[in-house]
Backbone bond lengths (Angstrom), bond angles and torsions (degrees), N, CA, C in turn:
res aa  C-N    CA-C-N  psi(-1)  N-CA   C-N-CA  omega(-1)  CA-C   N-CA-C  phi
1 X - - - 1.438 - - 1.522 107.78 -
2 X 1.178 123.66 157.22 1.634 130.48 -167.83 1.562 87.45 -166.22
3 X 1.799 82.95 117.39 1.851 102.15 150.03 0.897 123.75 -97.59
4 X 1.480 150.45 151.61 1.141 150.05 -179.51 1.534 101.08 -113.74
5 X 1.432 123.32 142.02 1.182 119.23 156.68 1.624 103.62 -105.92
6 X 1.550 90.80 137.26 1.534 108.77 -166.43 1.668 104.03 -104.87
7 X 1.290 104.19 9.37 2.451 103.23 175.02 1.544 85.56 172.54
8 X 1.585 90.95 -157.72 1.890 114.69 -172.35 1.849 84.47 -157.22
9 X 1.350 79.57 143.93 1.628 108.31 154.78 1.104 110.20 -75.74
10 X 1.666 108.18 131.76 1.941 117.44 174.18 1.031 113.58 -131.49
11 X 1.087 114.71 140.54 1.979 113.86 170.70 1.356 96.43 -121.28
12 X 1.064 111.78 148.22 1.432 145.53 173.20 1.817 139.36 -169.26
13 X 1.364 89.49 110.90 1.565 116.04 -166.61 1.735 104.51 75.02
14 X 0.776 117.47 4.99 1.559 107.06 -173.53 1.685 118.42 125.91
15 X 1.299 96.66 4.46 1.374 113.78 -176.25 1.615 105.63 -113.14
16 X 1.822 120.09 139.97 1.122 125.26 173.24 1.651 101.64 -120.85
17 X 1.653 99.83 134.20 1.204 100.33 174.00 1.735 110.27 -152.64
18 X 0.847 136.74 155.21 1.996 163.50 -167.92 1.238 96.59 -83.42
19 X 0.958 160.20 63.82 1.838 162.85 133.78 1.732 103.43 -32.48
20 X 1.904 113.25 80.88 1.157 105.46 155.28 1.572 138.32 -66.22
21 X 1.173 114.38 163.44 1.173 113.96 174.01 1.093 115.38 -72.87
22 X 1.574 139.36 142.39 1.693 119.51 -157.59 1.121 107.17 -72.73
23 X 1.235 132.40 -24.46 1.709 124.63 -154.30 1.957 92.20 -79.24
24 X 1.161 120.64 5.03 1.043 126.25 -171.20 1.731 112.36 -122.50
25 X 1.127 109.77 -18.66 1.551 117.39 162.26 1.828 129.00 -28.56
26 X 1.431 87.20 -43.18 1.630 101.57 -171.89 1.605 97.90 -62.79
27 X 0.956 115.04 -31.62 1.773 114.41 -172.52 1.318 129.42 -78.90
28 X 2.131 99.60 3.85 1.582 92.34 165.59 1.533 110.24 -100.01
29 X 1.247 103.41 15.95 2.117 90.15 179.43 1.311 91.95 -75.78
30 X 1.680 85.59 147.26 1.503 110.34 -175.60 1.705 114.48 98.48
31 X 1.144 99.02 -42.24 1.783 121.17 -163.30 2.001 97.54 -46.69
32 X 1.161 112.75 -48.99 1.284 135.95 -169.68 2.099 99.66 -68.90
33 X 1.119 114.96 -15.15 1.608 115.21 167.02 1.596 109.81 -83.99
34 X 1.374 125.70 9.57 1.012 125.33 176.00 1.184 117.75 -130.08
35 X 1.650 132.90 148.79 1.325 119.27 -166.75 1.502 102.81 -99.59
36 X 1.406 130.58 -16.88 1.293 127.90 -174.32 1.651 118.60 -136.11
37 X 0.958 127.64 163.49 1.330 134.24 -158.32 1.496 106.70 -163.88
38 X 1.929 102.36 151.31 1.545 123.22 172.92 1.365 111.98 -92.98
39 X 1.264 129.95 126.95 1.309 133.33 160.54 1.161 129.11 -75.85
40 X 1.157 144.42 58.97 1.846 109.05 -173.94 1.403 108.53 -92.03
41 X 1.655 92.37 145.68 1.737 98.86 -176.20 1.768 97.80 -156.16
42 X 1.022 111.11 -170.43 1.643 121.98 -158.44 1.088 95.54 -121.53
43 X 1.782 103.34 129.13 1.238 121.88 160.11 1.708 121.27 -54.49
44 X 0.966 125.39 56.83 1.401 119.37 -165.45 1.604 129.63 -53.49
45 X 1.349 105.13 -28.45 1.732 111.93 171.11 0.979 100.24 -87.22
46 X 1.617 142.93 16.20 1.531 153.60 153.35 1.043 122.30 -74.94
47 X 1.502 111.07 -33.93 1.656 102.51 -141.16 1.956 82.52 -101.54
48 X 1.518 86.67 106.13 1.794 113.06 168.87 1.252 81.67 -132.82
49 X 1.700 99.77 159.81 1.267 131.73 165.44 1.546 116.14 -68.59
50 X 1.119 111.13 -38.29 1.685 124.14 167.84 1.742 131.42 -51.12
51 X 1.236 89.34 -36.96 1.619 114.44 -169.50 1.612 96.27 -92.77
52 X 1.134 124.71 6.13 1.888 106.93 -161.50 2.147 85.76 -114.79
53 X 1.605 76.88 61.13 1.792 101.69 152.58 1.292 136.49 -9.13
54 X 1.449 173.38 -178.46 1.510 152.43 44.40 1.469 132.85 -59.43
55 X 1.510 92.45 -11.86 1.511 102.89 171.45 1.149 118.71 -147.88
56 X 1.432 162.38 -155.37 1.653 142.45 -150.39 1.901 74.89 161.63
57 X 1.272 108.38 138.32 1.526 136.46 172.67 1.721 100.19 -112.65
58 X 1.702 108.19 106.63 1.325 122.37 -167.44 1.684 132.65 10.72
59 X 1.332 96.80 78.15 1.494 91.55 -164.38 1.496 103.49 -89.75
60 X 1.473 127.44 11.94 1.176 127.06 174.30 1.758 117.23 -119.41
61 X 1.359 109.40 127.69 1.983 97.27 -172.40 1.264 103.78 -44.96
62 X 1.183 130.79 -72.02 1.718 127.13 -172.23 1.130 114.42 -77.22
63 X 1.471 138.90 7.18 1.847 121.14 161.45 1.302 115.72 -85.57
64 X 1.142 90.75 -167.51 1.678 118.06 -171.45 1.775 106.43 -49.42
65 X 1.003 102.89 158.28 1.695 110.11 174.03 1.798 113.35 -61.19
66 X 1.636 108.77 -49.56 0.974 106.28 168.14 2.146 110.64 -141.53
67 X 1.964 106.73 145.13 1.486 90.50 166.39 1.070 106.79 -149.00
68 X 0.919 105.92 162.67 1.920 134.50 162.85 1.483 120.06 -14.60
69 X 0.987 144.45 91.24 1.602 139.24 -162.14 1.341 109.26 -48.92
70 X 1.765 112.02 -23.09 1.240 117.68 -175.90 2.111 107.84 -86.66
71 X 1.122 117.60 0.18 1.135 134.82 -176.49 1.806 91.52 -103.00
72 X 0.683 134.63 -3.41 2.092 116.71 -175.04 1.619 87.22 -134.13
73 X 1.173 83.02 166.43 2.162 116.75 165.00 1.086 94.15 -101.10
74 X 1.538 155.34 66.33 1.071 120.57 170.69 1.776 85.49 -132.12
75 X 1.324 116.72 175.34 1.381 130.24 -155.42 1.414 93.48 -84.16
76 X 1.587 166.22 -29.61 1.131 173.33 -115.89 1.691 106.66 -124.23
77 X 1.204 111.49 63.81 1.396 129.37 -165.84 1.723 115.97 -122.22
78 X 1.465 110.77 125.61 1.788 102.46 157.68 1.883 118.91 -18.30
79 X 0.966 115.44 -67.63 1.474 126.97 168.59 1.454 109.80 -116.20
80 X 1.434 101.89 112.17 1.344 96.46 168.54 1.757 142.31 -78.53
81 X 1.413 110.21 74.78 1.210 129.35 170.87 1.371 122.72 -60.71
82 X 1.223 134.57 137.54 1.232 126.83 178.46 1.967 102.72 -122.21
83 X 1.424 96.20 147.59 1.797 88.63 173.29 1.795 96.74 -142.95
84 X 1.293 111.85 129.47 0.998 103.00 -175.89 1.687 104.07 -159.28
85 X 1.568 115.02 128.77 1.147 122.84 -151.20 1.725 114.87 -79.32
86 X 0.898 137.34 141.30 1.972 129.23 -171.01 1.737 99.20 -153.63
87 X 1.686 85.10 142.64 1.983 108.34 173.28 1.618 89.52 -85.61
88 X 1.320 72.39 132.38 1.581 87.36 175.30 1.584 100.61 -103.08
89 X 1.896 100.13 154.28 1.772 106.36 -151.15 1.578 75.13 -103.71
90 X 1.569 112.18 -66.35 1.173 111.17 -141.37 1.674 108.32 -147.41
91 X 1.463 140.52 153.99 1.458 105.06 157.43 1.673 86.57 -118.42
92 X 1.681 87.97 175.91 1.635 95.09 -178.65 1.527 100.37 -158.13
93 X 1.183 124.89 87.87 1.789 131.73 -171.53 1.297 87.22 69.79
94 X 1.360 99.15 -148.95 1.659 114.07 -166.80 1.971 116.05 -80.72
95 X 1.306 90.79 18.57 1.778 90.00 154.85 1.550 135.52 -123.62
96 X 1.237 118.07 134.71 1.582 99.84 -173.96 1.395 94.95 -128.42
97 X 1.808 111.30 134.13 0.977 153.97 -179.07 1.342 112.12 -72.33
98 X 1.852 117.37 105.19 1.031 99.53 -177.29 1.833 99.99 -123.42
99 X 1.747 121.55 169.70 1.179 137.39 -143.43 1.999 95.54 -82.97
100 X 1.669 109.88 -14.19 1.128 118.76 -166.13 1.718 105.45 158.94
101 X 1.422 99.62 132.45 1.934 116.78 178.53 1.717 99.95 -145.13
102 X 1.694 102.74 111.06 1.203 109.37 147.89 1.474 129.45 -24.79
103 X 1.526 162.38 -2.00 1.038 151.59 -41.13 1.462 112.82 144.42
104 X 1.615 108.81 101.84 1.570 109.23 164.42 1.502 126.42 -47.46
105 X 1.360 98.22 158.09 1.487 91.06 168.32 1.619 117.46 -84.00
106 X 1.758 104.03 147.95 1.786 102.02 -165.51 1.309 103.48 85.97
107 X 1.464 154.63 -42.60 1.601 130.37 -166.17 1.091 112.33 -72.53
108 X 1.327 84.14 130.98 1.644 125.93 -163.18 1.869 113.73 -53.34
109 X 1.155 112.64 99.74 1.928 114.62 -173.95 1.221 93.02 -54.24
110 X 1.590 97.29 141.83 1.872 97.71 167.40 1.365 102.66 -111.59
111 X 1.632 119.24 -42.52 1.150 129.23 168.85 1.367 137.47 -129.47
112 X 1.400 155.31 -152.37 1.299 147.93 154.92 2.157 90.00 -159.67
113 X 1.528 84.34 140.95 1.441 89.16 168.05 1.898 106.51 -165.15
114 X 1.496 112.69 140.95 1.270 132.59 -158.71 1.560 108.42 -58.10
115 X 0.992 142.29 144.77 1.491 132.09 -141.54 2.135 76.59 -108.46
116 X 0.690 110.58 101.13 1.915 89.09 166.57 1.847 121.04 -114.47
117 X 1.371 119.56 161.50 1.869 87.36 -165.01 1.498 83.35 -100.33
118 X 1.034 149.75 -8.35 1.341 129.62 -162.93 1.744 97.41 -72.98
119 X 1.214 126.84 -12.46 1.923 146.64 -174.30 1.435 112.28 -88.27
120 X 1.644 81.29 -52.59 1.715 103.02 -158.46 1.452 128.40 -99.06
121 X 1.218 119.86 -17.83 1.856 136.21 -178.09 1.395 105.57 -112.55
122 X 1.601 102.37 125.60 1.570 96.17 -175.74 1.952 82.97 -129.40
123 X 1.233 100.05 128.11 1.687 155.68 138.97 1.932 88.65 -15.87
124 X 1.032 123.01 -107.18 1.343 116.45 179.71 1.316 129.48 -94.25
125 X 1.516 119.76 77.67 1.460 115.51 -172.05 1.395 90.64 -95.53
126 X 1.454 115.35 158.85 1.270 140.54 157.09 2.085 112.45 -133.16
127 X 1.738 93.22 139.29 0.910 102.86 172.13 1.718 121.44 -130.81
128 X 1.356 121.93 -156.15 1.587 103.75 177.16 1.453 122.85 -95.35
129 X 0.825 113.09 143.39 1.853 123.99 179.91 1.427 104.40 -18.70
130 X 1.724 128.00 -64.99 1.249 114.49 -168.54 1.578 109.35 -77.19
131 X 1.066 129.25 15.64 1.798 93.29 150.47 1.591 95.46 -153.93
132 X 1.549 98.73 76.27 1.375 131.24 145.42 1.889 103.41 -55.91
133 X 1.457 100.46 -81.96 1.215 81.10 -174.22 1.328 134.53 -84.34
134 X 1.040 122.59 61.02 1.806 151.34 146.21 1.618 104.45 -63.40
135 X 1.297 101.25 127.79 1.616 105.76 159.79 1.332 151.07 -52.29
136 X 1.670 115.42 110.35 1.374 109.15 -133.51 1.961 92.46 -63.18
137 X 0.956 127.03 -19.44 1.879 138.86 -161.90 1.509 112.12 -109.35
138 X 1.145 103.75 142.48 1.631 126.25 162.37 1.804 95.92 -39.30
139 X 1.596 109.26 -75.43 1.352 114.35 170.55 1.293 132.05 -39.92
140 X 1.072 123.02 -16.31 1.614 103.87 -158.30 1.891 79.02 -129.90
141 X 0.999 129.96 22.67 1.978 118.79 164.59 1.145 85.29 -114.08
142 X 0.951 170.10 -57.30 1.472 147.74 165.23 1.671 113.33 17.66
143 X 1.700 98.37 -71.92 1.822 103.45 174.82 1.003 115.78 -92.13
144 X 1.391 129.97 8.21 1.601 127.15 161.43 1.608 109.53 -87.30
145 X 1.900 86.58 139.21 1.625 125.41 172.96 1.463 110.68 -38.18
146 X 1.311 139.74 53.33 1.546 123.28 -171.66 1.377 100.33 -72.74
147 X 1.642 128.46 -41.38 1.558 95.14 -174.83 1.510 136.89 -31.23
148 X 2.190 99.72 -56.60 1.019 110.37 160.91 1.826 134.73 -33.09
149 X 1.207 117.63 -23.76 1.141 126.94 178.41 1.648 117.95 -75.59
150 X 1.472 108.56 -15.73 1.743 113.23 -157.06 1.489 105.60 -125.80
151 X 1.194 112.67 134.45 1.506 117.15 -169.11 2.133 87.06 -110.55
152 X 1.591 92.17 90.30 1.591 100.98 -169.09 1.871 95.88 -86.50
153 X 0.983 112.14 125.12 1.992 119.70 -157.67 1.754 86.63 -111.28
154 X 1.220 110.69 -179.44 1.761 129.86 176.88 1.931 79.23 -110.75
C-alpha cells in the first residue's frame, strides 16, 4: 500500500490554509462550489511506534475507564489518520483557505473531499450517554470547552 501526501497544512498570521503540491492543483476545480470540506491528513508528531494504540486508558473526563482507539477522535491510532471537517474561506492556486483546522503546522494532506449532507448528516445518529452534551453542529463546538473534555496524559 502507498500513501501519497498530496500538500501540508499552514498557518500564517492567523490564517489556516492546504498548500497543494501543484501537480495536484487541477483537483480543486469545482472545490470552491462548496462551502465545507474533509481533510484527512497525518498526525505527524504522532506517528511513533509506541502511540499506534488499540485501546486508550480514559482519554475522555466523562467516558469509560478504558476504549477502543477505534471508538475516540483522538490522535492515538494504528495509522495515524486524521479527518477533520473545515468552511472553506477561499481558494487561490493550489491553496484553500480554510475558517479553522484542528491541525499542526506541516501535517502532511492525504486527502480533501467535498463535505455534502446527502453522504454526510445522518437523521438518526445515536451516540453514548457521556458526551451527550457535546455539540450537536460543526457550528456551535467552536464555543465549546473541549479541553475540559480530554484527559491529555505525558
Amino acid at each position: 500500500m502507498e500513501i501519497k501526501e498530496i500538500g501540508k497544512v499552514k498557518q500564517d498570521n492567523g490564517a489556516v490554509y492546504l498548500e497543494l503540491l501543484p501537480e495536484y492543483q487541477e483537483g480543486l476545480v469545482g472545490l470552491d462550489d462548496f462551502s465545507h470540506l474533509y481533510v484527512l491528513y497525518w498526525f505527524h508528531h504522532l506517528d511513533i511506534p509506541e502511540l499506534r494504540e488499540t485501546t486508550i486508558s480514559k482519554p475522555y473526563t466523562n467516558g469509560p475507564e478504558k476504549l477502543g482507539t477505534f471508538a475516540t477522535r483522538g490522535p492515538l491510532r494504528p495509522n495515524p489518520i486524521a479527518l477533520s471537517a473545515a468552511k472553506i474561506l477561499k481558494l487561490q492556486a493550489n491553496k484553500v483557505y480554510l475558517d479553522y483546522l484542528d491541525a499542526e503546522e506541516d501535517s502532511p494532506i492525504l486527502d480533501l473531499k467535498p463535505y455534502t449532507p446527502s453522504s454526510d448528516v445522518l437523521e438518526n445518529f445515536q451516540g453514548p450517554d457521556w458526551c451527550q452534551h457535546w455539540p450537536q453542529s460543526y457550528e456551535s463546538s467552536g464555543d465549546f470547552d473541549w479541553a475540559a473534555e480530554f484527559n491529555f496524559t505525558e
